[in-house]
N, C-alpha and C positions, 0 to 999 in steps of 0.2 A: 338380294334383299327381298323380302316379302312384301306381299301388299302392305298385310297390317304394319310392319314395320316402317317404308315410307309415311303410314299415314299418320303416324305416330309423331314421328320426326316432323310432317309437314303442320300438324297442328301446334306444336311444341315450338315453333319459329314461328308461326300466322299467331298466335296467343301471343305471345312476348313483343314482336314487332308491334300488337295491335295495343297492348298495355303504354307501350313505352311513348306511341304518335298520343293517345287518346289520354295522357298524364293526366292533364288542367278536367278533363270532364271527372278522375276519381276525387277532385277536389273542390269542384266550381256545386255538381249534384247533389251531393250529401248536404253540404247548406243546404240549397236551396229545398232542399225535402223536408229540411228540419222546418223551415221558415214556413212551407207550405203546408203544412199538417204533422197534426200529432199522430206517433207511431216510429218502427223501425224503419232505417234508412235500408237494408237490405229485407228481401221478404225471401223466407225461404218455403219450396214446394214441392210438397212430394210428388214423384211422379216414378215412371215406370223404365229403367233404364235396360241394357242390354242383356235376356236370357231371364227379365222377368224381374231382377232385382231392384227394389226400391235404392232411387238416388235421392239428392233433395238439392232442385234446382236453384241456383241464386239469382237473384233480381234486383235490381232499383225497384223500392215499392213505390207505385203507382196508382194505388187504388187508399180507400179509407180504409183504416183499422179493424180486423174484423171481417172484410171482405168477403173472405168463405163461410162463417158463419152466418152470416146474413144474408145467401143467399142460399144457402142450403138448411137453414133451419128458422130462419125470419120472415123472409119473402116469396110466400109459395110461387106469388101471380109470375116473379122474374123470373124464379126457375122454372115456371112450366116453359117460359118464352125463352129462355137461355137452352133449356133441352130440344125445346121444336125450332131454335135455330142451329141447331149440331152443335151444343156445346159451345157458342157465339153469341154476345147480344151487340147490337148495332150502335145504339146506346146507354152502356152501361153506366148507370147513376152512382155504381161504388166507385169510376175511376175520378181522380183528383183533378184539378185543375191546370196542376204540371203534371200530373200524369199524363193526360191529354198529350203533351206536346211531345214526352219521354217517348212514349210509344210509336206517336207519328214519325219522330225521331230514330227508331229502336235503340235508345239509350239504354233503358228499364231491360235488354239485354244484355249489357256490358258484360257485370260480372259472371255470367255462364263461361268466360273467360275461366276462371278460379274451378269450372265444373271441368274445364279441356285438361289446364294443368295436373288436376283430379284423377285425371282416365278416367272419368265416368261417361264423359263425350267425348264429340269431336266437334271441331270447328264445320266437318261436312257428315251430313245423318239424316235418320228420319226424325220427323219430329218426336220431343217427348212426353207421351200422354200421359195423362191421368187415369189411376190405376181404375176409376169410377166410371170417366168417360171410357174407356176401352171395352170394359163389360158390359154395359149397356147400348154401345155403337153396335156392336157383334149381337147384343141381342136384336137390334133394330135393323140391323144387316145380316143377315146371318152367312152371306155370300164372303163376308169377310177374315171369315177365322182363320183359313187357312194362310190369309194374308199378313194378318198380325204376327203368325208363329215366323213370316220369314223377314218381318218389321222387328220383332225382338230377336233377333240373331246376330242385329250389330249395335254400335253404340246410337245412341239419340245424337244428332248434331243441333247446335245451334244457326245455320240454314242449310237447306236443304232442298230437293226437286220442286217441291209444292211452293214452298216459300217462293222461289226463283223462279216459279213459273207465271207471275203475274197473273193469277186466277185466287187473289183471296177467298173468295166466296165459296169453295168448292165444299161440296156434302163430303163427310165423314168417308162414304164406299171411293170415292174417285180420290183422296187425300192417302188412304190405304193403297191403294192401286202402285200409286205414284211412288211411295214411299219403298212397299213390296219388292217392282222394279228396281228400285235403284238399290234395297240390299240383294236381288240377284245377281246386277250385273254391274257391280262396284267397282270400280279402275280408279287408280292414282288418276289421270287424264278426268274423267270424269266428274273428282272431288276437283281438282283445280278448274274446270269448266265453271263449275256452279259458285266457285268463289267470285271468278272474275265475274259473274250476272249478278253477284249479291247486291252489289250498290249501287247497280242500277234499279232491282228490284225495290231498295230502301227510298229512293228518291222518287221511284211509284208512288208510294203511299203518302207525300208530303201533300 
């Protein structure tokens, strides 16, 4: 059996297992998102999935209504500060109230589940960017290009090296790096490694 084949099989049983423990959050969140702010309960996102293809990432929304428009065509002062934080803001004003806590939580990633059953990801990847942030990282990097072509060579996971590695903060060039690596030297062993650090990495951030 092949790589991709285990991996295939190993997200397709980590998605379902993880659907079926985490029931009460597909039911207990949706209220409470309605209750918290007006807008959709799922927020979907384009982003850049494996070989260059646009996916569109599913989410628990987190943020106000609107979100990317306001900050890419409302709020110059946040995106200049969202750009000179690599694509990051510290405190971001668009995200909600439960948002806040979704995130600290990474609930607000649940449904990327619906993205694994998809084959669009995998449960273990590099992150998946934005087709905006990517072109403009590489312009601001340009040490990086070569890196991104072997970052789109496999599917985006929902975590992954960076995530797991307890260094939120990391610039855009050492995020590539990282990601680079691991679609080089990809092993089943590997992808389970990075599962079993996942929830310790989640309970980092509480």
């Amino acid at each position: 059996m092949t790589y991709d084949q285990q991996k295939r099989i190993l997200d397709l049983v980590i998605a379902s297992v993880l659907t079926v423990i985490f029931l009460p959050i597909w039911v207990i969140v949706p209220l409470l998102i309605l209750l918290d702010s007006s807008g959709p309960i799922i927020f979907t996102h384009r982003r850049v999935g494996k070989n260059g293809r646009t996916i569109y990432l599913y989410k628990f929304r987190s943020m106000v209504e609107d979100a990317d428009e306001i900050l890419h065509k409302r709020d110059k002062k946040l995106l200049k500060e969202f750009k000179k934080g690599d694509w990051k803001l510290k405190n971001d004003p668009r995200i909600t109230r439960l948002g806040r806590i979704l995130r600290a939580l990474t609930i607000d990633e649940f449904p990327q589940l619906f993205n694994v059953f998809k084959g669009e990801m995998s449960m273990v990847g590099p992150r998946a960017y934005v087709a905006r942030e990517l072109e403009e990282q590489q312009h601001k990097y340009p040490e990086t290009k070569k890196l991104v072509i072997d970052i789109l060579s496999v599917k985006p996971g929902i975590t992954g090296p960076w995530q797991t590695s307890g260094r939120n903060e990391l610039p855009f060039s050492t995020r590539a790096k990282m990601d680079a690596e691991y679609a080089r030297h990809r092993s089943i062993w590997h992808d389970i490694l990075i599962l079993l650090r996942t929830p310790k990495a989640m309970i980092s951030k509480w």
